[in-house]
Short mmCIF file of the C-alpha atoms (twelve columns), coordinates in Angstrom:
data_MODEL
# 
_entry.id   MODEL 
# 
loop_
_atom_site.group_PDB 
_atom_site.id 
_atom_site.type_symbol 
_atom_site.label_atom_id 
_atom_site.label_alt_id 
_atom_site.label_comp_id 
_atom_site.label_asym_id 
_atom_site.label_seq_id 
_atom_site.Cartn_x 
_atom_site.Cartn_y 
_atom_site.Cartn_z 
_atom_site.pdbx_PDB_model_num 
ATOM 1   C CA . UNK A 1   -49.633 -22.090 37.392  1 
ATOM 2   C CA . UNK A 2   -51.219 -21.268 33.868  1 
ATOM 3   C CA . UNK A 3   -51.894 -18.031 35.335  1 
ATOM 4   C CA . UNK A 4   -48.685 -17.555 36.670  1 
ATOM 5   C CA . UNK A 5   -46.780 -17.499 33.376  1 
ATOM 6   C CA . UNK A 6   -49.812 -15.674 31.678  1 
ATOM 7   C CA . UNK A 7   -49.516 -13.122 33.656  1 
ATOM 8   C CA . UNK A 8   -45.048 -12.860 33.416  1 
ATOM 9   C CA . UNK A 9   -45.903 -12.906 29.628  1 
ATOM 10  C CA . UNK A 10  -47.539 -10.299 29.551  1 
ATOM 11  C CA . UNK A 11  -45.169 -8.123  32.066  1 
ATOM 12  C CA . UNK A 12  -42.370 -9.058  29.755  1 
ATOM 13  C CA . UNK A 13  -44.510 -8.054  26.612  1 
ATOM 14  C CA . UNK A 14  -45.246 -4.735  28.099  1 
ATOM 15  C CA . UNK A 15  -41.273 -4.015  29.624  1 
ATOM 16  C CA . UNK A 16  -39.954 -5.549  25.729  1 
ATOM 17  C CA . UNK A 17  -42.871 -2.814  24.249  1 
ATOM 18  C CA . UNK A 18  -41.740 0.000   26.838  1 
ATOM 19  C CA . UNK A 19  -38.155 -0.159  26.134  1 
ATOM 20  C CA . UNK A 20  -38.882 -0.315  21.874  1 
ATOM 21  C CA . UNK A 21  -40.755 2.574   22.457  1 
ATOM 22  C CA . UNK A 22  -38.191 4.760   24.603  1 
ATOM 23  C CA . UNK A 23  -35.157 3.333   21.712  1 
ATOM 24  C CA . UNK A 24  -37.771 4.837   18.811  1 
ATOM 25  C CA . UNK A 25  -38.174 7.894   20.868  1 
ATOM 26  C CA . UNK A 26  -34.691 8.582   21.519  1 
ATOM 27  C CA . UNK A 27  -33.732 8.637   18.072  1 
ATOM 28  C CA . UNK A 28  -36.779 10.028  17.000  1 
ATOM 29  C CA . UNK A 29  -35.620 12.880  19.578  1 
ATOM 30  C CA . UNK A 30  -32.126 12.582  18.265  1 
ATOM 31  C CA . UNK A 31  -32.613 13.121  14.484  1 
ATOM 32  C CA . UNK A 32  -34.963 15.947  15.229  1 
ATOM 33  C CA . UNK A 33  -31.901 17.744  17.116  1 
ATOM 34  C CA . UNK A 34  -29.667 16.335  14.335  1 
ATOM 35  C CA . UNK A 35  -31.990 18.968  11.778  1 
ATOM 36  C CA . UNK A 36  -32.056 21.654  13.906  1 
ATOM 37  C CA . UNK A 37  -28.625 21.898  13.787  1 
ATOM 38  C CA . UNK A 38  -28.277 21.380  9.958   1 
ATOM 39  C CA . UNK A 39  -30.697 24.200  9.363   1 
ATOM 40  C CA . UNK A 40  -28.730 26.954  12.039  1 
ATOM 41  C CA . UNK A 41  -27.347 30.065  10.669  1 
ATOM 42  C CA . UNK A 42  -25.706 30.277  13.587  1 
ATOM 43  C CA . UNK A 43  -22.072 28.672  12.191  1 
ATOM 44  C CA . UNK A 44  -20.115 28.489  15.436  1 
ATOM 45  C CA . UNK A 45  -22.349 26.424  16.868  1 
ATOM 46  C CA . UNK A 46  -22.534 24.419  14.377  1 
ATOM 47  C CA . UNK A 47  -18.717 23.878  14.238  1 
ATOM 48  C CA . UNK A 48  -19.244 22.927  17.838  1 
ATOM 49  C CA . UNK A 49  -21.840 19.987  17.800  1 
ATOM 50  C CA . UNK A 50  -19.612 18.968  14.727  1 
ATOM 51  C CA . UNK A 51  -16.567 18.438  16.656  1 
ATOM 52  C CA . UNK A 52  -18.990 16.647  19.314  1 
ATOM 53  C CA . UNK A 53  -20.037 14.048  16.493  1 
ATOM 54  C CA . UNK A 54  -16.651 13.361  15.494  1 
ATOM 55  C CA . UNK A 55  -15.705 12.793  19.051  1 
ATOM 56  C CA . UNK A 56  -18.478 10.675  19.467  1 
ATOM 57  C CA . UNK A 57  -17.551 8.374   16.791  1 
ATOM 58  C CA . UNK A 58  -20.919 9.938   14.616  1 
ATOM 59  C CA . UNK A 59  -18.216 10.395  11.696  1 
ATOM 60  C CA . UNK A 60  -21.451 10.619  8.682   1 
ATOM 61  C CA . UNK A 61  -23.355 13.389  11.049  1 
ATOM 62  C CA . UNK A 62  -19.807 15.449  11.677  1 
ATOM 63  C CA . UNK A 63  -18.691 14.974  7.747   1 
ATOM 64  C CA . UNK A 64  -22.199 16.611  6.647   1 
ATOM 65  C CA . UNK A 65  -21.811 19.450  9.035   1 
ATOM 66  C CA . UNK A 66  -18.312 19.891  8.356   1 
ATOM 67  C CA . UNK A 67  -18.534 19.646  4.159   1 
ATOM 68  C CA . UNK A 68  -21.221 22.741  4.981   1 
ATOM 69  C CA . UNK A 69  -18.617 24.621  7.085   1 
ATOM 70  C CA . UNK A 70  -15.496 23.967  4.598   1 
ATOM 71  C CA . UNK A 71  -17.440 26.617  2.313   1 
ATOM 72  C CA . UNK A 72  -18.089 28.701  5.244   1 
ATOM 73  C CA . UNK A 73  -15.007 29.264  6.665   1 
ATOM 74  C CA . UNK A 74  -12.761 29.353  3.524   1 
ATOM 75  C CA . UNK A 75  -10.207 31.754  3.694   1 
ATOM 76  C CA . UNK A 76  -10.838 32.427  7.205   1 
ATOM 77  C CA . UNK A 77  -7.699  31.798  9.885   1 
ATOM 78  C CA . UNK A 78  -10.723 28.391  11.310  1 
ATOM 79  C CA . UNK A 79  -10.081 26.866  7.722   1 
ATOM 80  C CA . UNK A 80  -7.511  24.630  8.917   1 
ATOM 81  C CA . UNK A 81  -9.257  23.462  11.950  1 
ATOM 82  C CA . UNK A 82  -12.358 22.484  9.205   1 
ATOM 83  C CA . UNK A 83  -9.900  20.838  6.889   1 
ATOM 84  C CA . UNK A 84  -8.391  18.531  9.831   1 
ATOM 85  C CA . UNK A 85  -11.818 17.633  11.345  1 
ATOM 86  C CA . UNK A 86  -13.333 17.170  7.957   1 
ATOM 87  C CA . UNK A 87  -10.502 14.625  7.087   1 
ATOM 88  C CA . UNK A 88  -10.740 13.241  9.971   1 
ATOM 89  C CA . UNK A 89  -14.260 12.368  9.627   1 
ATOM 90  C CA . UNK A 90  -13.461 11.019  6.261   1 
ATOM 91  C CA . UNK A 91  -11.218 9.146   7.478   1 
ATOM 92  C CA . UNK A 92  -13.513 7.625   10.004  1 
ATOM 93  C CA . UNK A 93  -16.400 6.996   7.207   1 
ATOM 94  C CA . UNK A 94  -13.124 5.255   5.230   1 
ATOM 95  C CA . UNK A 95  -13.346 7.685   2.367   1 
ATOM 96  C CA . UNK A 96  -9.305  8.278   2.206   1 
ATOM 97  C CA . UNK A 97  -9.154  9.706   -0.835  1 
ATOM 98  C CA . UNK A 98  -11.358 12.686  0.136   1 
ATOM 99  C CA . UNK A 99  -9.640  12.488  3.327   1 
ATOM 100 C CA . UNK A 100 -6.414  12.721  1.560   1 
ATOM 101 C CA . UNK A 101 -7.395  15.439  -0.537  1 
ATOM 102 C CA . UNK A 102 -8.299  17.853  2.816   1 
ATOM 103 C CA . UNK A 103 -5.156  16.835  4.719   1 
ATOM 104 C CA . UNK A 104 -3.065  17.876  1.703   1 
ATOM 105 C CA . UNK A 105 -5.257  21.160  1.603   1 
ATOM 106 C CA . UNK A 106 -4.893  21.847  4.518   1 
ATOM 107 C CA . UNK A 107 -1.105  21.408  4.528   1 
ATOM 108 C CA . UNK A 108 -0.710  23.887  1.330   1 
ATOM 109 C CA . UNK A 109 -2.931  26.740  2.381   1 
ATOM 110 C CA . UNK A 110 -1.544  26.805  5.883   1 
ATOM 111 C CA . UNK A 111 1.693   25.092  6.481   1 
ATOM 112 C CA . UNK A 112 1.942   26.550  9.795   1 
ATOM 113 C CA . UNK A 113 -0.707  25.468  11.154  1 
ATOM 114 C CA . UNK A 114 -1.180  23.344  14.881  1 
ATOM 115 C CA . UNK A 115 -2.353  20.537  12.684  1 
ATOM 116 C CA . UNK A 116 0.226   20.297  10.037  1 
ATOM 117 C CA . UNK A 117 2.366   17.589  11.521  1 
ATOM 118 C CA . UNK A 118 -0.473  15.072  11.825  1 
ATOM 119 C CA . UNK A 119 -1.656  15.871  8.596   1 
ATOM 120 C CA . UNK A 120 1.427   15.629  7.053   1 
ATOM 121 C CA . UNK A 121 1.967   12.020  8.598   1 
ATOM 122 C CA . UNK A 122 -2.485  10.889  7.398   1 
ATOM 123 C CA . UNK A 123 -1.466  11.990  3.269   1 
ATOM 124 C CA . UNK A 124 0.954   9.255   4.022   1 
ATOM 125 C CA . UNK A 125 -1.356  7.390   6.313   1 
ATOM 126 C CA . UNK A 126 -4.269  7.263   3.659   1 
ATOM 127 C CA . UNK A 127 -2.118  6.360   0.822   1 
ATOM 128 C CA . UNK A 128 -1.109  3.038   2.195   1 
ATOM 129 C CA . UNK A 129 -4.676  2.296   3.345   1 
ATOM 130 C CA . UNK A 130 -5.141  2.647   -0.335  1 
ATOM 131 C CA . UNK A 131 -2.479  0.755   -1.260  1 
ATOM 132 C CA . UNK A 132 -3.393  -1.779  -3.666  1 
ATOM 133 C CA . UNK A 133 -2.367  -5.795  -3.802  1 
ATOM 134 C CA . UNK A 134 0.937   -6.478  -5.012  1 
ATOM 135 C CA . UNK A 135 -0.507  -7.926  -8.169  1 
ATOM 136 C CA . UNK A 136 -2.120  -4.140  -9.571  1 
ATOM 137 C CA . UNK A 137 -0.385  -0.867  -10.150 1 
ATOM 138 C CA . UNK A 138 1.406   0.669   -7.529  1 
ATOM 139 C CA . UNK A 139 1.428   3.655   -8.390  1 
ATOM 140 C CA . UNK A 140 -0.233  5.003   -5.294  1 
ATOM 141 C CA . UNK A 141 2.404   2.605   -3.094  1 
ATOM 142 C CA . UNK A 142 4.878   4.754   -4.082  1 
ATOM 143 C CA . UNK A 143 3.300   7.817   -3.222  1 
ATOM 144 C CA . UNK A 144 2.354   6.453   0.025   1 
ATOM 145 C CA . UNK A 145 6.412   5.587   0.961   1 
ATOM 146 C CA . UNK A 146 7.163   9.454   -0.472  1 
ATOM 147 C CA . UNK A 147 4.955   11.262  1.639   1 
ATOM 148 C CA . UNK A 148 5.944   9.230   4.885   1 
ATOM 149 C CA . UNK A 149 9.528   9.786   4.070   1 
ATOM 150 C CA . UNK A 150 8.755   13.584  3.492   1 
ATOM 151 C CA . UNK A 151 7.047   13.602  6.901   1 
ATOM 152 C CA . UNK A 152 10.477  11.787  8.533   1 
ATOM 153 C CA . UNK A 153 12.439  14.252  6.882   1 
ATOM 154 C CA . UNK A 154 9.999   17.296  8.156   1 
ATOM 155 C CA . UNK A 155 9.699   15.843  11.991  1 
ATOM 156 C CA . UNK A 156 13.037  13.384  12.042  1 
ATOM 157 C CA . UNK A 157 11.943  13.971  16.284  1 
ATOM 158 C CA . UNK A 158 8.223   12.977  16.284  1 
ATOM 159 C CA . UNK A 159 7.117   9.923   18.289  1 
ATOM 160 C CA . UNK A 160 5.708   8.353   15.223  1 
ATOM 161 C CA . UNK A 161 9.134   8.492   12.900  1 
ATOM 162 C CA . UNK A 162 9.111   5.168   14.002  1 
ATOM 163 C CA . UNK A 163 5.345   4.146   12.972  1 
ATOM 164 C CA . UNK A 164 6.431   5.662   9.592   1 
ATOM 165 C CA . UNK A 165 9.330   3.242   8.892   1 
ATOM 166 C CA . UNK A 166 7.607   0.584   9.644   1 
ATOM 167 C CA . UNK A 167 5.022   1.434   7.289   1 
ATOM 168 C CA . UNK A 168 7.727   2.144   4.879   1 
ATOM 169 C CA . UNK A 169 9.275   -1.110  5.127   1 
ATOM 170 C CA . UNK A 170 5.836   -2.749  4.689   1 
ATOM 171 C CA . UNK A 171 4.961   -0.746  1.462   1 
ATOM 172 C CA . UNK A 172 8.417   -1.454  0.236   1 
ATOM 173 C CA . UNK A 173 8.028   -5.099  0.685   1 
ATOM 174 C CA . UNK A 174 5.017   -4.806  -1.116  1 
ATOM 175 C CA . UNK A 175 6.964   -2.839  -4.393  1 
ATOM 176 C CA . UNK A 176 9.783   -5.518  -4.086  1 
ATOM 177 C CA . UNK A 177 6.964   -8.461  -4.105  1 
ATOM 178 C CA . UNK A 178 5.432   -7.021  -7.260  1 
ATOM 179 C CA . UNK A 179 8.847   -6.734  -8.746  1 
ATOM 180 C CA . UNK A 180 9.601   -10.301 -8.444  1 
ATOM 181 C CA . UNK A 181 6.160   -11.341 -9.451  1 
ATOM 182 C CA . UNK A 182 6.986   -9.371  -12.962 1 
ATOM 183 C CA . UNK A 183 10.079  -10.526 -13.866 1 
ATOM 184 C CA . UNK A 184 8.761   -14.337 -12.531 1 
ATOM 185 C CA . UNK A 185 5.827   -13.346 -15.152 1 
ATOM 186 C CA . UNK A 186 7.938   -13.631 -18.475 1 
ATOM 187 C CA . UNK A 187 10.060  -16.239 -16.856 1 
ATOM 188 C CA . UNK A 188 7.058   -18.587 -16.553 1 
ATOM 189 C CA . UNK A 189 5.665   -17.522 -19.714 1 
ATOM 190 C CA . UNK A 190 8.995   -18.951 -21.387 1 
ATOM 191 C CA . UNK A 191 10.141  -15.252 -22.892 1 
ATOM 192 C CA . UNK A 192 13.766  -15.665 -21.683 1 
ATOM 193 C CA . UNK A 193 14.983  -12.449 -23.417 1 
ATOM 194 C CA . UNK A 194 12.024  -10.189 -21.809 1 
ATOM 195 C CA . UNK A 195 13.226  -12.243 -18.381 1 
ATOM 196 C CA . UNK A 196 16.570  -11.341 -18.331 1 
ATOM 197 C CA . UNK A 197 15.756  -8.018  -18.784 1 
ATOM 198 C CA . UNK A 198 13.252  -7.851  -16.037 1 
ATOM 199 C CA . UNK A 199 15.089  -10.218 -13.661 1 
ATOM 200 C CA . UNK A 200 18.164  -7.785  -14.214 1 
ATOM 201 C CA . UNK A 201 16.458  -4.624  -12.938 1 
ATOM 202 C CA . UNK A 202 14.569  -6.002  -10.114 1 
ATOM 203 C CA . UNK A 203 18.025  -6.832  -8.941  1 
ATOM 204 C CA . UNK A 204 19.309  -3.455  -9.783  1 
ATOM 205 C CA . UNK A 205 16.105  -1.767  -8.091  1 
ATOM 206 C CA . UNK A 206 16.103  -4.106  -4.930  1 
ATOM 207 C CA . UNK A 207 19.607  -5.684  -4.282  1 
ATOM 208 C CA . UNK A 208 18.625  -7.025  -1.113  1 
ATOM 209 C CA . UNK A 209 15.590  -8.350  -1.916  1 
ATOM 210 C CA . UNK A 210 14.181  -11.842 -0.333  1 
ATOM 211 C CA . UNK A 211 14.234  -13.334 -3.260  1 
ATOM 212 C CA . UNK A 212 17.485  -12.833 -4.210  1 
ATOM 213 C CA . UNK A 213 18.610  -16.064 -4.539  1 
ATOM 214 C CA . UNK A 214 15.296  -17.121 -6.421  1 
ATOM 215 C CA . UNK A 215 15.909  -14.124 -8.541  1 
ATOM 216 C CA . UNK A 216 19.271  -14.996 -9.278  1 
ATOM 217 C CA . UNK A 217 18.691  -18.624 -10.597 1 
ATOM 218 C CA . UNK A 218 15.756  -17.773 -12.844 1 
ATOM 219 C CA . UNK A 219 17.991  -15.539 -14.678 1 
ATOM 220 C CA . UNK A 220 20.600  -17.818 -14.389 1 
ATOM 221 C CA . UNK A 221 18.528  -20.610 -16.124 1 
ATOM 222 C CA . UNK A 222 17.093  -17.700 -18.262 1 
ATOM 223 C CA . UNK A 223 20.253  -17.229 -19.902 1 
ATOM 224 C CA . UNK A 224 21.003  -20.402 -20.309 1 
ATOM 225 C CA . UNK A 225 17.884  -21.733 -22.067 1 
ATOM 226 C CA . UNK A 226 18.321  -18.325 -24.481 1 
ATOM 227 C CA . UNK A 227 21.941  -19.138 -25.132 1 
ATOM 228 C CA . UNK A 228 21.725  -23.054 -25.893 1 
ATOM 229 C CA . UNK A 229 18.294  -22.115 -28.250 1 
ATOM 230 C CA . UNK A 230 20.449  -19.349 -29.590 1 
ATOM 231 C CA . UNK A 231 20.655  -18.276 -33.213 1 
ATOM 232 C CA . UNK A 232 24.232  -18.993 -34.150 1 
ATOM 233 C CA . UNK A 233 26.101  -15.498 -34.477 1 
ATOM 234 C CA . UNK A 234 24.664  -14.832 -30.727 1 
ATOM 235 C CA . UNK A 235 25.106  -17.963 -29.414 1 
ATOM 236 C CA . UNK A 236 28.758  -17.687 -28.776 1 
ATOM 237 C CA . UNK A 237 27.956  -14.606 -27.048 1 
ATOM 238 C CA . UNK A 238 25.260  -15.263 -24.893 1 
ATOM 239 C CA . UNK A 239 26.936  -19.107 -23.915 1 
ATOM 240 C CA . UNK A 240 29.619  -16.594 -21.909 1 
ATOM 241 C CA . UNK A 241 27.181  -14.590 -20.206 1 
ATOM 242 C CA . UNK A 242 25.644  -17.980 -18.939 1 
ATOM 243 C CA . UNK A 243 28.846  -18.609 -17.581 1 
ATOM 244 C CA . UNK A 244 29.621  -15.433 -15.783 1 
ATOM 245 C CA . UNK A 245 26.295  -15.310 -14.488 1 
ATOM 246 C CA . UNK A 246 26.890  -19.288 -13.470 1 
ATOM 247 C CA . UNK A 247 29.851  -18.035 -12.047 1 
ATOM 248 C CA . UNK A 248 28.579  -15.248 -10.246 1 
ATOM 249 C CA . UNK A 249 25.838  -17.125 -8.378  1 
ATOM 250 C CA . UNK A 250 27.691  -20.058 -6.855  1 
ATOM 251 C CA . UNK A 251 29.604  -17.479 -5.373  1 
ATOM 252 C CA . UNK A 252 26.911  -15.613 -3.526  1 
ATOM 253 C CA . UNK A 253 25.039  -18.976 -3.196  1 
ATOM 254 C CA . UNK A 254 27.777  -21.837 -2.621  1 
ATOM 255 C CA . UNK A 255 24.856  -24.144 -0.945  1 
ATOM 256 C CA . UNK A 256 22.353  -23.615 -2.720  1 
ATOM 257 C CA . UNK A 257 19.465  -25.658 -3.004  1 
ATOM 258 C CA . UNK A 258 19.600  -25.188 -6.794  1 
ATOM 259 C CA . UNK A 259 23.423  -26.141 -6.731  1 
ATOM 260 C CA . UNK A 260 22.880  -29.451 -8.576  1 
ATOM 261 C CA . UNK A 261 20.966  -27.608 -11.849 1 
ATOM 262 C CA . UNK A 262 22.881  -24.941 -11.918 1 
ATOM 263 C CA . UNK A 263 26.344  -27.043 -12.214 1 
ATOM 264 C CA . UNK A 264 24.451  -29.020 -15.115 1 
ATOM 265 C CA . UNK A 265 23.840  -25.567 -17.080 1 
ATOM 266 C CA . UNK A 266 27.527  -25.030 -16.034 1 
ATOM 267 C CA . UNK A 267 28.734  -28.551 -17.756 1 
ATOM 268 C CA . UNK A 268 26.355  -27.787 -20.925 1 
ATOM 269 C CA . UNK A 269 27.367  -23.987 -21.463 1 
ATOM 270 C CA . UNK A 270 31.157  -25.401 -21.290 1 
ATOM 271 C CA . UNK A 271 30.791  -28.219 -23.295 1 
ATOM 272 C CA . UNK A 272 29.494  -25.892 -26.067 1 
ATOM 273 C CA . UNK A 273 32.305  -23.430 -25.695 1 
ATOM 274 C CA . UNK A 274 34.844  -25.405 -26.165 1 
ATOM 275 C CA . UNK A 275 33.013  -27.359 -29.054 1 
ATOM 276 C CA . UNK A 276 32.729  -24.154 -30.462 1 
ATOM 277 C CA . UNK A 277 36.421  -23.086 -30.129 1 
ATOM 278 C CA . UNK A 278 37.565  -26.208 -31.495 1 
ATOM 279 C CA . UNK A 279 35.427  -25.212 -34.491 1 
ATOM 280 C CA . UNK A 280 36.476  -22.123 -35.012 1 
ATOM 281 C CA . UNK A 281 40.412  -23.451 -34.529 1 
ATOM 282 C CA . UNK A 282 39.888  -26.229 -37.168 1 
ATOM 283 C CA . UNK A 283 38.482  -23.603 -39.780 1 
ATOM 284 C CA . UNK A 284 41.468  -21.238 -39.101 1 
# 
């Protein structure tokens, strides 16, 4: 019996061995081919096995060949097919800034070429894999949502119009999430005259926003905490904008779950105004 599984040891040793060996050999084998072809002169076949890595997935081995062929074929009418693949491969390797940078080449030295469309649709593509959290500039955002526009507006037709709104909508979402964390920003930090200010244009800049309502009751409550802490040649002032604004909200928002508050800033702001009247009538 001892024998027995002595002797399968050492058949699976020499099988585990045999089949290291033919892996090692095979890329041994592999990489030796892989040189070859990085030291050819002869360029066309080189473009081919490049196009073979990409298609293979081997996006490194195709990006090396096809960084060496960009300089190559400059200028010539293959440029564009170089530019594509070698954005492509960028892509692949997740580099989509250089990727970026080839597909826009690509679109300004030949706008009519086979591959414009798709590369039109990856500058907008790469930008919003590059799109940053809500919480950091985005700047890049923004570009992403102009160059997918651009490409609806160039191929209103294409089969992926629809893949570009919904990335639209997505990066939007994003720019309307950063706007409400900004103007929330000062509101927290208890700067009521920087929040009005920045409650009042994310509003502007996103009427329909999902926080709308949220929106609307911080500056709401903004207002009203500036006005009743207000110096008194503003106060009178500001006291009526709390009350349009007051006014304005219950009408969008009749239930609202901050009905109760707000109806206490309306009591206060009142209270004051026609404290302050009366003042003003018994100086007269």
């Amino acid at each position: 019996m001892y024998l027995k599984k002595g002797y399968f040891c050492a058949m699976f040793m020499k099988k585990r061995f045999f089949v290291i060996g033919l892996i090692v050999t095979l890329i041994v084998s592999a990489c030796g081919d892989y040189n070859k072809i990085l030291k050819s002169t002869d360029y066309e076949f080189k473009l081919k096995k490049a196009v073979e890595y990409y298609e293979e997935g081997e996006f490194v081995r195709a990006g090396s060949l096809f960084q060496e062929l960009v300089n190559i074929y400059r200028g010539t009418s293959r440029a564009d097919q170089i530019y594509y693949y070698y954005a492509k491969s960028m892509m692949g390797q997740r580099d989509y800034l250089m990727a970026t940078h080839y597909f826009k080449s690509l679109l300004k030295e030949f706008p009519g070429s086979q591959y414009s469309e798709e590369a039109q649709f990856m500058v907008g593509y790469c930008s919003y894999l590059l799109s940053p959290k809500p919480r950091l500039d985005q700047t890049v955002t923004r570009e992403a949502i102009e160059s997918l526009q651009l490409y609806i507006n160039l191929y209103p037709y294409s089969d992926r119009v629809d893949e570009a709104n919904r990335l639209i909508d997505e990066l939007t979402d994003k720019l309307v999430y950063k706007s409400y964390l900004n103007a929330r920003l000062y509101f927290d930090f208890e700067n009521y005259k920087a929040a009005v200010v920045a409650l009042n244009n994310s509003l502007k800049e996103y009427p329909d926003s999902q926080y709308r309502e949220e929106l609307m009751y911080m500056l709401l409550k903004s207002k009203y905490l500036l006005a009743i802490n207000s110096v008194e040649d503003k106060k009178q002032e500001r006291l009526s904008s709390a009350l349009d604004e007051y006014f304005s909200f219950v009408d969008e928002y009749p239930e609202s779950k901050y009905k109760r508050e707000v109806d206490k800033f309306y009591g206060t702001v009142a209270d004051l105004l026609n404290y302050d009247e009366q003042q003003e009538t018994n100086i007269n």
